[in-house]
Every structure is written in structure tokens, then in C-alpha cells.
N, CA and C of each residue as an Amber inpcrd file, in Angstrom:
protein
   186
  97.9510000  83.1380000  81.3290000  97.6680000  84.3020000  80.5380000
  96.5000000  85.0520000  81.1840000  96.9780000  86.5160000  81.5530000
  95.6390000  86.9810000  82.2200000  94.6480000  87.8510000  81.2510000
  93.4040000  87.4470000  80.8590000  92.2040000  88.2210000  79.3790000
  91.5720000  88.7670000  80.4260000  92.1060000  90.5920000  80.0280000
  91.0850000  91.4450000  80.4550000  89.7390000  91.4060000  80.0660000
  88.8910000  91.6470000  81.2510000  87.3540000  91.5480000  80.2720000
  87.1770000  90.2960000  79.8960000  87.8800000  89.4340000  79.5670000
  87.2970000  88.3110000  78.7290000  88.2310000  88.4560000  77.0800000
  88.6350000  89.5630000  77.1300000  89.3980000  89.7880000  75.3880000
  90.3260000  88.5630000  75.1500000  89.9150000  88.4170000  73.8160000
  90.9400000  87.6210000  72.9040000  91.9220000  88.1180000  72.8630000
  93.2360000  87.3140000  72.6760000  94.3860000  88.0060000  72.7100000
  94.6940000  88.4340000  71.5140000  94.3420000  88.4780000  70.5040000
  94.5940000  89.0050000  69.3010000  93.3590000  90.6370000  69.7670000
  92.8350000  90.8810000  70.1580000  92.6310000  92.5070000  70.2400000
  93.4600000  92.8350000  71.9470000  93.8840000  92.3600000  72.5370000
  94.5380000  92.5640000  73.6560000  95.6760000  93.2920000  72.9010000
  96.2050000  93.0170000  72.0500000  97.4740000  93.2630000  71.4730000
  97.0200000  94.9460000  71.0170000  95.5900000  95.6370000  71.0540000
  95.4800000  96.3150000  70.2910000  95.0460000  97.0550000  71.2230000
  95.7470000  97.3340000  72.3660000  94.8470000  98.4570000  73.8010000
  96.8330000  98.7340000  73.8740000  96.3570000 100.2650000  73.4980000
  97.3660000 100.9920000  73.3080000  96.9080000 101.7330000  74.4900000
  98.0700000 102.6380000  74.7570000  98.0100000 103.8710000  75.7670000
  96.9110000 104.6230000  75.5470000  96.8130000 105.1070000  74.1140000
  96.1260000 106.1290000  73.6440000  94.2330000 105.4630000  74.2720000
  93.8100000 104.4670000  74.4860000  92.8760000 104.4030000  74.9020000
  92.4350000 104.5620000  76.3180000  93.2540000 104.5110000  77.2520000
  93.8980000 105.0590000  78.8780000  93.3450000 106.6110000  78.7040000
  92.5690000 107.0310000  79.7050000  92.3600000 108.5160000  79.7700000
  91.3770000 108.7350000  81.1880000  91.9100000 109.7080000  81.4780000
  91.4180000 110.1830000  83.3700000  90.4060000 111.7230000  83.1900000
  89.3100000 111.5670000  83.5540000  88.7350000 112.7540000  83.9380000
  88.4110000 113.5540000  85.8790000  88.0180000 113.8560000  85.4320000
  87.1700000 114.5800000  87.3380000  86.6220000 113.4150000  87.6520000
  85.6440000 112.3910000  86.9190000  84.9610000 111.3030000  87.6140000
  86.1380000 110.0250000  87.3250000  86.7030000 109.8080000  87.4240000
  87.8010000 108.4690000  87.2010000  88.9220000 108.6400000  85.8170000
  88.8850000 107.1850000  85.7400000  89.7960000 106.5170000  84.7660000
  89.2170000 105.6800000  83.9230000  89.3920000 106.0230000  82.8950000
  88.6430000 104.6310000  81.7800000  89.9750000 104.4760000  80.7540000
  89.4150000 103.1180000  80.0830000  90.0540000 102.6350000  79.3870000
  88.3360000 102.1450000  77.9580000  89.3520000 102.8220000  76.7570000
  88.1140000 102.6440000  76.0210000  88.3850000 101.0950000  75.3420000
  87.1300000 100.4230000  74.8490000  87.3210000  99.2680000  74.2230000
  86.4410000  99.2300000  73.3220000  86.7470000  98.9450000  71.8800000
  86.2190000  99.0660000  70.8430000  86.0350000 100.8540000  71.0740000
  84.1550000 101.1650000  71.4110000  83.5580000 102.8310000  71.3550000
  83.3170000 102.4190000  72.4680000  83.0850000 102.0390000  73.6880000
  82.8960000 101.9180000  74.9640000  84.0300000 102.0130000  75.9940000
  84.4390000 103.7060000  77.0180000  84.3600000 103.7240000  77.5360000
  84.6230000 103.0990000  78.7280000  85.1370000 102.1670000  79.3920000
  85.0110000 101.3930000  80.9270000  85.4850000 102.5120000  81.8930000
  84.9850000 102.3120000  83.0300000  85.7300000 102.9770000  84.7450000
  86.4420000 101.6460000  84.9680000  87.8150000 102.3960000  85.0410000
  88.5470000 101.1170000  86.0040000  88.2470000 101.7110000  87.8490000
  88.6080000 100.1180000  88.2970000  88.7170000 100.2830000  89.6660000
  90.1020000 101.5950000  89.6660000  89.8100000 102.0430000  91.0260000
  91.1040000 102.8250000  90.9830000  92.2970000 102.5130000  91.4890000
  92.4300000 101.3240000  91.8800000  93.4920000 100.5600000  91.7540000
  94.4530000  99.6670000  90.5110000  93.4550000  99.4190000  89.8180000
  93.6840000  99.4700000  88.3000000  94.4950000 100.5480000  87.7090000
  93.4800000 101.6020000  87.5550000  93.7140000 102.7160000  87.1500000
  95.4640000 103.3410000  87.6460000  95.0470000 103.5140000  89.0040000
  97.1390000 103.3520000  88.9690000  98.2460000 102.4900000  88.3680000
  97.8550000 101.5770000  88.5120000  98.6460000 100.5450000  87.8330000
  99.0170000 101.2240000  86.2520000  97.8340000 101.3860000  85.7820000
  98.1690000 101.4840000  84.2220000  98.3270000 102.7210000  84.0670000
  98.2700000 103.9740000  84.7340000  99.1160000 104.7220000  84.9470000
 100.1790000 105.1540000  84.9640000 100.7770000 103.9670000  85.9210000
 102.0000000 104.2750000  86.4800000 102.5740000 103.6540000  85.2880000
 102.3670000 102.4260000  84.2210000 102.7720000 101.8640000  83.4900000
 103.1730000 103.1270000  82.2080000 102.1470000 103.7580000  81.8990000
 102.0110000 104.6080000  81.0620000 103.1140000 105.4390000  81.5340000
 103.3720000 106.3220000  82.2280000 104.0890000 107.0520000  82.5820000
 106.0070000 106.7000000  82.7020000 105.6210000 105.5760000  83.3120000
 107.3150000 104.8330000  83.2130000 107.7770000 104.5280000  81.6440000
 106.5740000 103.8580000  81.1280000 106.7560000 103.2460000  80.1450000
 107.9150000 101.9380000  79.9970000 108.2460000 101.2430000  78.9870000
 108.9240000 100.0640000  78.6870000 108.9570000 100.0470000  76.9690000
 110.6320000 100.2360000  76.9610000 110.5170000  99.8460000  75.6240000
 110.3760000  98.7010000  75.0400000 110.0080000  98.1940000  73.6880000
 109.6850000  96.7780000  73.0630000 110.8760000  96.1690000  73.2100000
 112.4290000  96.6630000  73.2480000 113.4410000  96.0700000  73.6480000
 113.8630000  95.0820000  75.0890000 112.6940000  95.9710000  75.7220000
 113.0060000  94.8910000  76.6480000 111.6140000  93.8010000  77.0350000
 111.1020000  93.7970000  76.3110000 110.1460000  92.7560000  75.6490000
 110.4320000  91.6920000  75.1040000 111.0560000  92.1230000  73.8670000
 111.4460000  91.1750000  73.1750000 113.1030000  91.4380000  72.7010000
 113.7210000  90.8060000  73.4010000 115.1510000  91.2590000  73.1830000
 115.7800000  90.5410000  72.1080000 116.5600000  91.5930000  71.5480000
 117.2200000  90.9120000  70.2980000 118.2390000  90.1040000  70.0020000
């Protein structure tokens, strides 16, 4: 199991897209009211994730 940061997986479950956001100086990902810079290799990644997207269907298939 890979814990970003160190997070419990019960708030892991709770880093939605909507906290993902890019300005002129980088990419952050907010946690809790804080803000992080991802590496920018990161930052693509979850990008590119965001953008492709994946539905919960193929997550958890029925």
C-alpha cells in the first residue's frame, strides 16, 4: 500500500480531484488547508490521471 505523505488511508480516500490545482509557479495538491508543490513529475502523473480519468466501474467491478 503506497501512504502519501504518511496519510491514513481512511483520509487518502478523501483527496479528490478537486484538491489538484496548477498555477504559473507549479502544481499543488491541497491537504486538509495546506497547499503542497508536487515534484513535477508527480504533478504529471496526477494530471494525466485527472484528465483521462477512470470510472469506479472499473475499480470495483460489479
Amino acid at each position: 500500500m503506497i501512504r502519501p505523505y504518511g496519510l491514513p488511508l481512511i483520509r487518502i480516500v478523501h483527496l479528490t480531484t478537486g484538491r489538484f490545482h496548477q498555477d504559473e509557479r507549479g502544481a499543488y495538491f491541497t491537504f486538509d488547508k495546506n497547499a503542497v508543490l508536487l515534484p513535477p513529475t508527480l504533478a504529471r502523473l496526477i494530471e494525466q490521471q485527472t484528465t483521462t480519468g477512470r470510472s469506479l466501474d472499473s475499480v470495483h467491478p460489479r
